[in-house]
Each structure stands twice: as C-alpha cells, then as structure tokens.
N, C-alpha and C positions, 0 to 999 in steps of 0.2 A: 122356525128352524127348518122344516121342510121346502120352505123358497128357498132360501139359503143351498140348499143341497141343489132343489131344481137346477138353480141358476149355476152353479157350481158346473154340473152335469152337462147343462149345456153349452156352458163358456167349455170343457175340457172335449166336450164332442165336434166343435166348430173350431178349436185349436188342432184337433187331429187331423179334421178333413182339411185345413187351411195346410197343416203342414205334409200332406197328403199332396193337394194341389202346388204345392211349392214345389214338390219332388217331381211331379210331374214334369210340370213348368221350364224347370232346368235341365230335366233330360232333352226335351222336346226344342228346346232352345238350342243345345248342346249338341243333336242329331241333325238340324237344319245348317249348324255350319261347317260341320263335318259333311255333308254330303254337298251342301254350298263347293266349298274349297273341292272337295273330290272331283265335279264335274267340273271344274275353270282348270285343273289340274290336268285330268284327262283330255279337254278340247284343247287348251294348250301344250299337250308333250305329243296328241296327233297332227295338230298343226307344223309344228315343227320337224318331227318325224318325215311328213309331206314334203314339205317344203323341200327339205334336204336332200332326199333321196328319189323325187321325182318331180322335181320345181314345180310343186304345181301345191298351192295352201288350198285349207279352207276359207272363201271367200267371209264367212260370217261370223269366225273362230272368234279374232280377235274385238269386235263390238260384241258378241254372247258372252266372252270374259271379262270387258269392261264395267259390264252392267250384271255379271253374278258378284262382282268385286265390290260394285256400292250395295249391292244387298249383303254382301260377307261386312262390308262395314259397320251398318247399319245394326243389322241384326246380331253382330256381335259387340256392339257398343255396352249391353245390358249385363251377358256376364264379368265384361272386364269393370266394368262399376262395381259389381256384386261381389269381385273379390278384391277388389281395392287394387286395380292395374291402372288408373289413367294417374298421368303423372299428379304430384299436388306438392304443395309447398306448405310444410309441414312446422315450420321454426315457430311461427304465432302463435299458434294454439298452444307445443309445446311449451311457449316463456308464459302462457296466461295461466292463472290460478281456475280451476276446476271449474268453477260455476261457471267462469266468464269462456272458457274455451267451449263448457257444454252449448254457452249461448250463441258462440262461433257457429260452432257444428249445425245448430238447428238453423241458423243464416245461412248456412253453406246448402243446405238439403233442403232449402225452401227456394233457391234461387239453382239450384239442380233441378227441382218440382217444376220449378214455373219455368224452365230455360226449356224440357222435355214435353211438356202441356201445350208450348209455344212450338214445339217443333214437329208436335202430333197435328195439332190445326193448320200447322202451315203445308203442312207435307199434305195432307186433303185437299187443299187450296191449289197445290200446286198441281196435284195431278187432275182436277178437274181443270184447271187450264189446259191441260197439254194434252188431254185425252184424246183429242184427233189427230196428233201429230204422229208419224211414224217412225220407224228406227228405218236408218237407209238400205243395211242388208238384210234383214228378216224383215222386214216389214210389219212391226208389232207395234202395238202403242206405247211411246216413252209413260204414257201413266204408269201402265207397269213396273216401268224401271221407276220409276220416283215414287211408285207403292213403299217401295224398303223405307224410305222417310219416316213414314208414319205408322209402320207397324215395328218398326225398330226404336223408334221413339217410346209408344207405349208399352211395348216389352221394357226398354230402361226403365220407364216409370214403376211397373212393374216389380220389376228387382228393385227399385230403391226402395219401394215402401215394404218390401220384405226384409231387407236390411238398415233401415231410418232407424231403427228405437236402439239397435246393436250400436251402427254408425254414432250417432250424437248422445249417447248417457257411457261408452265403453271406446269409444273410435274402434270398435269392431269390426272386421268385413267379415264374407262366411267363406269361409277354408272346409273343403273335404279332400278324398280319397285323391285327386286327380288334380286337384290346383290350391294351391297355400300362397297367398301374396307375401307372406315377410320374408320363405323361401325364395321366391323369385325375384324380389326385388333385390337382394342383395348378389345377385349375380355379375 
C-alpha cells in the first residue's frame, strides 16, 4: 500500500512539473514569434518608409526579412499543430467506426513523428553543409538561417507528443485563453 502511494506521489509530482514545463514551453514559443514577426515588421515598414521619402533603402532589409520569415515558419509550425490549424481532411475518420478511426489517428501521428524526426536530422545535415557559405548582404552563415529547420522541427515534435494521447483517443487539440481551433476554423 505504501508503493502504491509512493508511486502515485511521484507519478502526480512529475505530471505537475511536466505540465509546468508545457506552460512554459508555449509561452517561450509563443514570445519567439511574436518578436520574430515584430522585427521583419519593423525592418520592413523602415525599409519602406526609406525608400519612399528619401530613395534611399536599407540594403540588407529585405534578405534579414526573408530569412526571420523561414524562422517565423518554422518555429511557428509546432503551435499551429498544437492547436489543430494545419489544414487536414477530416471525412475518413469521421465515416470509420471509433476503434478504427482511433487506429487512423495513431497512423496519422506516427507518420507526423517520423515526418518531424526526418526533418530534425535533415535540417542538421543541412546546416553542416552550408555552414561556410555566406548570406550576400550581411555576411552571415546561411547555417543560421536553416538552423529554424531543426529547431522548429523539434519544437513540433514537442507539441505533438503533448498533444498525441488528446489527438488519437478524443481528436483533441489544446485550446486556451488566446487560440481555440474550432473557433477559427469556422471563419
């Protein structure tokens, strides 16, 4: 009886910090694309601004925006999964009887697993290829820029395995204060 408690205590002590670390996770995810999109916002409405009223741009605006864009991509790929945004074709699972659609769903997030797993290793691969190469106007390593690959990858991964058991036993996604997918999709 007293294991029983132990293990109890410690399974409900390792569920708090888990959902502890989850809350973190999403904000920290959540703050990176918000200040993402802030600076590609701000270099391009100065760029413009420039242009317009003293023909004269910033030479490296437009490449600095390109390359916060595949990091706004990337890194935002993990909560539009976590709240059920990327599009999906929903009719199958709806016409299969319960067990069989549950067996869908765990196909579907096993071949999401290894699709994000595949894009974590490649996106390492990739930027050890190119890590000598430069970007033309700043002068910085495109690894950089094809860092967002692989750390945008396993942030999805990430969110999916916080949202897997919701996803495939309920087709769940997680809805709070700030984003609701059944809200939004009906727009």
């Amino acid at each position: 009886m007293v294991a029983i408690k132990k293990s109890a205590t410690i399974f409900s002590f390792a569920a708090s910090h888990m959902k502890t670390f989850e809350n973190y996770f999403v904000a920290v995810n959540k703050w990176l694309l918000i200040i993402i999109l802030a600076v590609m916002s701000v270099i391009i409405f100065a760029n413009v601004v420039l242009r317009y009223t003293t023909s004269i741009s910033i030479e490296w605006a437009e490449e600095v925006a390109r390359h916060l864009m595949i990091w706004l991509t990337f890194i935002g790929c993990g909560p539009v999964l976590r709240y059920g945004g990327h599009i999906a074709v929903e009719n199958l699972q709806d016409a299969l009887p319960r067990k069989a659609a549950i067996a869908l769903r765990i196909f579907i997030a096993l071949l999401i697993f290894a699709l994000f797993v595949f894009f974590t290793w490649f996106g390492l691969e990739y930027m050890d290829r190119t890590q000598y190469q430069q970007t033309p106007a700043t002068q910085i390593s495109i690894a950089i820029i094809y860092a967002g690959l692989p750390l945008g990858a396993a942030m999805t991964l990430i969110h999916l395995l916080f949202i897997m058991k919701g996803y495939v036993f309920e087709r769940k996604f997680a809805s709070d204060a700030q984003f609701d997918a059944t809200a939004s999709a009906s727009l």
